[in-house]
N, C-alpha and C positions, 0 to 999 in steps of 0.2 A: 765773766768779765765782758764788756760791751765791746761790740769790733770797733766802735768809734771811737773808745776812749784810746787817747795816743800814746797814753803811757804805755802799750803794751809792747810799744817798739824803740821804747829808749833805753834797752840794753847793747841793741846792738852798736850804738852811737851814737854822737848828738853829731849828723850826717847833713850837709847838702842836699843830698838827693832821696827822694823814697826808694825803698827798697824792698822789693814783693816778694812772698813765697812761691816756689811754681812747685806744683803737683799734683798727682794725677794716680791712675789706674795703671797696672802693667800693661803696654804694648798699645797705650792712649798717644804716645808721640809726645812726650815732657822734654825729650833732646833736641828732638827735632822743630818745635817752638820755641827752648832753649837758646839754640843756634840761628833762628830768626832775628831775638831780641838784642843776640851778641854782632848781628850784622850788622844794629842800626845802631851801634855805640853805647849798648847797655854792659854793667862789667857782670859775670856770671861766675859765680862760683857755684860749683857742682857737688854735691853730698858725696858721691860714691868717690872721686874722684880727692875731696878734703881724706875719704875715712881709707884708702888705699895711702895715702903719703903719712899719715898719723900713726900706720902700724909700718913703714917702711923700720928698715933699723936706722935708729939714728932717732926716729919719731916719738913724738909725747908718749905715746900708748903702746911701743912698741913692748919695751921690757915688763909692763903690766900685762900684755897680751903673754906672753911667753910665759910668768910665775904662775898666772891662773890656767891656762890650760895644757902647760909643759910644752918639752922642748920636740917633741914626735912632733909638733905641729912645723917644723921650721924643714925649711928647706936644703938642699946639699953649698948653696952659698950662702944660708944664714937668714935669707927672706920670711915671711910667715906664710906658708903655702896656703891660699886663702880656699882651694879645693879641699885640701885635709881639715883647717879649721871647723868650713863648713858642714862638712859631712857629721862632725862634732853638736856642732849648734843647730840644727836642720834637724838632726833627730830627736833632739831634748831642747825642751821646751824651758827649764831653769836653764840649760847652757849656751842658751841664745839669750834669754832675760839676761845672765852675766857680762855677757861680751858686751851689747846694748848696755848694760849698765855702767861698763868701763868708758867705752867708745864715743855712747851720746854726748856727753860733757867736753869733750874732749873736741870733738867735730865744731860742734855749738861755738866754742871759745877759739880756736883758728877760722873758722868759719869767720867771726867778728873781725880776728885780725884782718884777713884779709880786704874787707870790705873798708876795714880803718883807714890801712895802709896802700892798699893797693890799685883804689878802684876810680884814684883823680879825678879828673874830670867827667867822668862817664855822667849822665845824665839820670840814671838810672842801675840799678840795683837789682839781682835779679839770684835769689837761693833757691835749684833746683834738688830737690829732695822725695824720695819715695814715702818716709815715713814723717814727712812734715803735721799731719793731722794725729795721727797715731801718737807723736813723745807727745803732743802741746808745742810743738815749739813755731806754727803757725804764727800764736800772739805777739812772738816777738817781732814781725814786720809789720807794714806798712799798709799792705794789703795781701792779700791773697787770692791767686788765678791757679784754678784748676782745669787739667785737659784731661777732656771726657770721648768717651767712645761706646757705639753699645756692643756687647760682649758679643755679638757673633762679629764684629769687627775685631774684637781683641785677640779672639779665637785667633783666626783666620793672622794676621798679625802673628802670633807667637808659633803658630806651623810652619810657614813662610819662614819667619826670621831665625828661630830656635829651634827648628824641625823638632817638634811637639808632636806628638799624636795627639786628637782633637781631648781624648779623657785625660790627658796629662797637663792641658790647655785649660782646662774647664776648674783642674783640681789648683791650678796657679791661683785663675783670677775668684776660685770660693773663697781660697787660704788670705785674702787681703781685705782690708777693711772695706767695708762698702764703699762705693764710689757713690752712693746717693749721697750718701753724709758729708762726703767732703765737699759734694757741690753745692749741700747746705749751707756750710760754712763761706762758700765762697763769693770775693768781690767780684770776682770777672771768670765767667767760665768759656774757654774753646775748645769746640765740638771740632775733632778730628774726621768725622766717619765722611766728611766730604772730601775733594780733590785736596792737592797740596796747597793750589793756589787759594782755595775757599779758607784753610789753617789760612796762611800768611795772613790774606786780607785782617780775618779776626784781629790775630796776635796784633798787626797794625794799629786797629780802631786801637785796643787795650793798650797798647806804645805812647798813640798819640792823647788820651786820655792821662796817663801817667808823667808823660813828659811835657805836656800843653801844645803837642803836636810839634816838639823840636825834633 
């Protein structure tokens, strides 16, 4: 499908405002440009953050989460303990394709809600997600920005942040999809490996590009 054809973004609504995909590499800084775009009155809804409320109890995916991979997974107040799941889907490679297969749809379709219902007057739209390139679900916005960094930056990054040792560091960012490819795909890419203030300025040009400089 062509990035310019625009039907590729009217699932998530017929919207006001565009609405980008942001994603990146591990430990590239996708939160922390994230929380730029949320400064200048863009609305952000967050992937990891949709897929932690969707298995909360109560949530769309909660009691499908619990039939497919039992009840050992839940916690002493009834939570889905997302350490024990993991350690479940982490090792087996079908038992990660299954959760993803529950989960994605489910994210995708509150993800929309929110953006329907929630995001008023924001000027701007903004779906930060890890695996936005990885499901396809890139085509369904507007455009798409990815934050890039070169791996001894990311290294360095996930020791620092996640006290990694450097071959535990290295075996993250093998395990993910290239980050070339995502910056193939993309409309606007920011390069993190500079100061904070060199991010911001970017994330800005791409702000003011997206919103016509409001």
């Amino acid at each position: 499908m062509r990035r310019d054809d625009r039907s590729v973004s009217t699932d998530l609504a017929s919207r006001p405002r565009p609405v980008a995909g942001l994603t990146g590499g591990i430990a590239c800084g996708k939160s922390t440009v994230a929380r730029f775009f949320a400064s200048w009155g863009a609305y952000v809804v967050d992937a990891d953050r949709v897929a932690r409320d969707v298995v909360a109890p109560g949530g769309p995916a909660y009691d499908v989460v619990v039939e497919r991979f039992g009840r050992s997974i839940l916690a002493g107040d009834g939570t889905i303990d997302r350490v024990e799941l993991g350690r479940i889907v982490f090792d087996n490679a079908a038992e990660r394709e299954a959760l993803e297969a529950i989960l994605h749809p489910v994210i995708r379709e509150e993800s929309k809600r929110r953006f329907t219902e929630q995001a008023g007057d924001a000027p701007l739209g903004i779906f930060e997600a890890s695996l936005l390139v990885e499901t396809g679900a890139h085509e369904d916005f507007d455009c798409l920005i990815v934050v890039a960094c070169e791996p001894q930056t990311q290294i360095a990054r996930l020791i620092e942040r996640d006290g990694l040792g450097e071959d535990d560091a290295r075996k993250r960012i093998a395990a993910q999809y290239p980050l070339e490819k995502k910056i193939a795909l993309a409309d606007h890419v920011i390069d993190t490996d500079g100061s904070l203030e060199q991010t911001e300025l970017q994330a800005r040009a791409v702000w003011d590009v997206l919103t016509g400089g409001d």
